[in-house]
C-alpha positions as CSV (number, residue, x, y, z in Angstrom):
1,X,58.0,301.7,272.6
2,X,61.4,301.6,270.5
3,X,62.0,299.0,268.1
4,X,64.4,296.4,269.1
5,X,67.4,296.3,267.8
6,X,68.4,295.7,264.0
7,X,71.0,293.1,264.6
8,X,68.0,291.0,266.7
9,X,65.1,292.0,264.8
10,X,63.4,288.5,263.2
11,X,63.1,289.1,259.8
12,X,61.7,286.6,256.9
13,X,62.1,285.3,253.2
14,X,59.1,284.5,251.8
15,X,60.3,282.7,248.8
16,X,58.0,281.2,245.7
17,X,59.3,278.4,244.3
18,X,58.0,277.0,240.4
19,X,60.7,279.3,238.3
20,X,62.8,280.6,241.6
21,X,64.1,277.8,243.3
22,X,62.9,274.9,241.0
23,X,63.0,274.7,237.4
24,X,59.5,274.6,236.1
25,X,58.4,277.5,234.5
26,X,58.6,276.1,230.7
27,X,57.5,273.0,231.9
28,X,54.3,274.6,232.8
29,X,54.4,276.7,229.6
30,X,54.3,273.8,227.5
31,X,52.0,271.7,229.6
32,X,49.4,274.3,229.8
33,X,49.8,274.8,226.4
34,X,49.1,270.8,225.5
35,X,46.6,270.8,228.0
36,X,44.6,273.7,226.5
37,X,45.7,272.6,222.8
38,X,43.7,268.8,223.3
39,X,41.0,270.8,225.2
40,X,40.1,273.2,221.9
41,X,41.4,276.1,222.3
42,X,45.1,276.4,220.6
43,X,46.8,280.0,222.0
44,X,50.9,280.7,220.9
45,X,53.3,279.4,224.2
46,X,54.4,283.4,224.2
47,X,51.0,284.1,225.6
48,X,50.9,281.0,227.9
49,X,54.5,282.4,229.4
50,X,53.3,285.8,230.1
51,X,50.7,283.9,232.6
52,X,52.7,281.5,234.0
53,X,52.5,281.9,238.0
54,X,49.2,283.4,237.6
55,X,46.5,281.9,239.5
56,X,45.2,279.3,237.6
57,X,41.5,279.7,237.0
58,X,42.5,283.3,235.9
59,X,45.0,282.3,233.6
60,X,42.8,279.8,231.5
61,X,39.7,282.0,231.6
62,X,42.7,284.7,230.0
63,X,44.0,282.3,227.4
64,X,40.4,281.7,226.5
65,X,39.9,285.3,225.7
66,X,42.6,284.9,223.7
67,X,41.9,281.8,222.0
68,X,38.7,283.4,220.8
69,X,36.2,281.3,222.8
70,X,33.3,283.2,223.4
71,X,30.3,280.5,224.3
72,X,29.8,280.8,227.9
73,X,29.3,276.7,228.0
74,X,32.1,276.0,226.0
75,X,33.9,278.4,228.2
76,X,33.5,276.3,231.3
77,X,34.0,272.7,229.4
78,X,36.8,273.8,228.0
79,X,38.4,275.2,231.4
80,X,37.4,272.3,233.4
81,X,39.3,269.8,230.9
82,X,42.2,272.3,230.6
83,X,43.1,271.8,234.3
84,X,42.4,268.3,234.7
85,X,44.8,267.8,231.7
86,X,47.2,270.3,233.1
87,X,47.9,268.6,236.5
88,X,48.3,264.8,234.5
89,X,50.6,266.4,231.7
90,X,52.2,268.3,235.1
91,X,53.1,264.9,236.8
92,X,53.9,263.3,233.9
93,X,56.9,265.7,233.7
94,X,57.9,265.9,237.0
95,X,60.5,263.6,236.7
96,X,62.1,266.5,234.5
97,X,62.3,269.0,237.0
98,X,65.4,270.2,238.1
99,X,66.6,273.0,240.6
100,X,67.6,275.8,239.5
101,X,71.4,277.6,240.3
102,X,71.7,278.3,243.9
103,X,68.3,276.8,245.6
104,X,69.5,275.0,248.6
105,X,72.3,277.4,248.7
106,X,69.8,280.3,249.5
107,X,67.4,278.0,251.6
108,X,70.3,277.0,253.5
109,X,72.4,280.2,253.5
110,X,69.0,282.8,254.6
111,X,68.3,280.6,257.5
112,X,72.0,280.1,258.4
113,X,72.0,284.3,258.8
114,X,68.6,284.2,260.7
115,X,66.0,285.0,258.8
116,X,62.7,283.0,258.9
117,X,62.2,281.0,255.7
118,X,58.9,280.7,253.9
119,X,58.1,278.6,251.3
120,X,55.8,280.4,249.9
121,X,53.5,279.3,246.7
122,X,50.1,278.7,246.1
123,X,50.8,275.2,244.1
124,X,48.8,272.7,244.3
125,X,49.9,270.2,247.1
126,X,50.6,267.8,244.7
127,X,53.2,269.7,242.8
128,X,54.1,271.4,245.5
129,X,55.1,267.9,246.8
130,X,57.3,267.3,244.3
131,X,59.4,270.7,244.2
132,X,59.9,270.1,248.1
133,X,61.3,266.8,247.5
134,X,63.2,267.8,244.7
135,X,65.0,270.8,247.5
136,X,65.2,268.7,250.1
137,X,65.8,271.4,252.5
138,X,62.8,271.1,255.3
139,X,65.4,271.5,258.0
140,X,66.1,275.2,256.9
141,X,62.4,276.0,256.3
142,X,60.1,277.5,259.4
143,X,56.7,277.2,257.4
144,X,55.1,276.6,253.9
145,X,52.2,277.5,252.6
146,X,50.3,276.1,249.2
147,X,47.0,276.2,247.2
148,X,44.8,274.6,250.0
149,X,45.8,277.8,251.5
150,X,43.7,280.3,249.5
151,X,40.9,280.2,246.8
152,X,42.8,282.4,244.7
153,X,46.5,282.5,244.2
154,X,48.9,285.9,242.7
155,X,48.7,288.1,241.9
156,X,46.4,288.6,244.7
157,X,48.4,288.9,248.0
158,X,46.2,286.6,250.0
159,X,49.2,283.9,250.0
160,X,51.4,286.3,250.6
161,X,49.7,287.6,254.3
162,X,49.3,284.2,255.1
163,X,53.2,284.2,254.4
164,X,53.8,287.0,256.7
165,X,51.5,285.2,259.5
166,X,53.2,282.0,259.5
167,X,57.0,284.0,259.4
168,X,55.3,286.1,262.5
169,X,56.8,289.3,261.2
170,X,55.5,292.3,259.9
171,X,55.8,293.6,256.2
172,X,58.5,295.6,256.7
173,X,60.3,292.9,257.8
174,X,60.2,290.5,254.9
175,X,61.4,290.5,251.5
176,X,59.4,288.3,248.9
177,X,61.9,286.5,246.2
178,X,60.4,285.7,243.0
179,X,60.6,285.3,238.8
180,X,57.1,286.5,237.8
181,X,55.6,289.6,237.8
182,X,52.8,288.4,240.2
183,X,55.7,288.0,243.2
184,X,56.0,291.5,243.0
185,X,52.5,292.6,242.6
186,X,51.1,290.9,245.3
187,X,53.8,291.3,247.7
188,X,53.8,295.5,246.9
189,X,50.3,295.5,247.9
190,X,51.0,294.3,251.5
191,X,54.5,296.4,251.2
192,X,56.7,293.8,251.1
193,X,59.7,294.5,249.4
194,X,60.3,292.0,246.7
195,X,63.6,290.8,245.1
196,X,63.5,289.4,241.5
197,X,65.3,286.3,239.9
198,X,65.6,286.2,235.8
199,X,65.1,282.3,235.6
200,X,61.4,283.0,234.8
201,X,62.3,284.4,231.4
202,X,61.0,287.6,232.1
203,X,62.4,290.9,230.9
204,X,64.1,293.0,233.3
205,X,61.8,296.3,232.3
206,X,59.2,294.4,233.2
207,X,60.0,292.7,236.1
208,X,61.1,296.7,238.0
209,X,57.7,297.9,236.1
210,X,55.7,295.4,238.3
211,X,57.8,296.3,241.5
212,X,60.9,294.1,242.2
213,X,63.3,296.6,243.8
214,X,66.3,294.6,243.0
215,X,66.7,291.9,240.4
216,X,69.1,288.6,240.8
217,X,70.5,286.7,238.2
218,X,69.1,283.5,240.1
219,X,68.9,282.6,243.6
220,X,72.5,282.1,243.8
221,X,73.0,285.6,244.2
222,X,70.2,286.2,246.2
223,X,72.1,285.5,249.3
224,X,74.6,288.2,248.0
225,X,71.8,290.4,247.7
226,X,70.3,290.0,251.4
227,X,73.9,290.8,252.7
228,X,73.9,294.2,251.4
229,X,70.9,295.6,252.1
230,X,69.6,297.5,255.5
231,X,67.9,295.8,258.3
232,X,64.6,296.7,257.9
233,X,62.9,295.7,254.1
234,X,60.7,298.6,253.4
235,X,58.6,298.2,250.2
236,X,57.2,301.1,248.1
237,X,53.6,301.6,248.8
238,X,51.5,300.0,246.6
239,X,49.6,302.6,244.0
């Protein structure tokens, strides 16, 4: 059977949100950072950065490694108090979130030109909550997904296919938005095509080494970004 035609084909933006849409990234640096710090095991914020966006058991057990902590026990005391401390240091700051250039714009504009908008992270509900207050843009948004979602978040793509299911459309017919190299990486293993945004702080090198096809100074010119480019999203095959 033919495809249907490109000017009615459904197609979706999955779209992460801590560092893309809302403002958070260095606030997680630097409350993972405390968190692990009162915990016992001090690591430089450089290495904390490089994680951020990571799931989150995976990025403690990392900084641990690099911390130096070796003892299997104090291994798994020190994770456990790291995330508990992590998600009250995380609340405590949420009053300092802000969005970032161009979030509601993109939110509004993608749905506005048809596509099916995705929320997608793998946050917590509880900071999810806030960054979807803090948008206030439900009314543009066909589905969510968060942490209760999945047991393990990017860079595996398992939030990502649960993306797709919930937009109803097929790979090819997405494009992921995203400012850590984790967006890219798990949406290149379902071959979604992935857009990058630089208010994560990450290089630009890095950010096309982990698969973004195109990269956005922040969401606001996202939208310019979607206008330009063909109907159907085709990702490189993963490798």
């Amino acid at each position: 059977m033919a495809d249907p035609d490109s000017r009615t084909r459904r197609r979706a933006l999955l779209l992460d949100v801590d560092g893309t849409l809302v403002d958070s990234t260095y606030v997680h640096v630097s409350t993972w950072h405390r968190a692990l710090d009162e915990a016992g095991a001090t690591v430089p914020h450089v290495e904390v950065h490089r994680r951020v966006g990571k799931d989150g058991a995976t990025l403690v057990a990392e900084l641990l490694e690099v911390a130096g902590i070796d003892d299997q026990a104090a291994r798994d005391h020190i994770a456990s108090r790291t995330k508990e401390l992590h998600s009250h240091y995380y609340a405590e700051a949420a009053n300092s979130l802000r969005l970032l250039p161009g979030a509601r714009e993109l939110v509004r504009g993608a749905h506005q030109r048809g596509w099916t908008t995705v929320l997608a992270t793998s946050a917590p509900p509880s900071e999810f909550g806030e960054a979807r207050e803090l948008l206030d843009v439900d009314e543009f948004v066909d589905a969510v997904t968060t942490g209760e979602d999945v047991d393990q978040a990017k860079p595996d793509p398992t939030i990502v296919g649960i993306a797709l299911d919930r937009a109803g459309v097929d790979a090819t017919d997405a494009i992921m938005v995203g400012d850590a190299t984790w967006d890219a990486i798990a949406a290149t293993k379902l071959g979604v095509r992935s857009i990058a945004v630089r208010t994560g702080g990450i290089g630009d090198d890095e950010l096309r080494a982990a698969g973004f096809s195109d990269i956005a100074d922040d969401a606001a010119a996202v939208l310019e970004l979607l206008d330009r480019l063909p109907a159907r999203c085709e990702s490189r095959p993963s490798g």
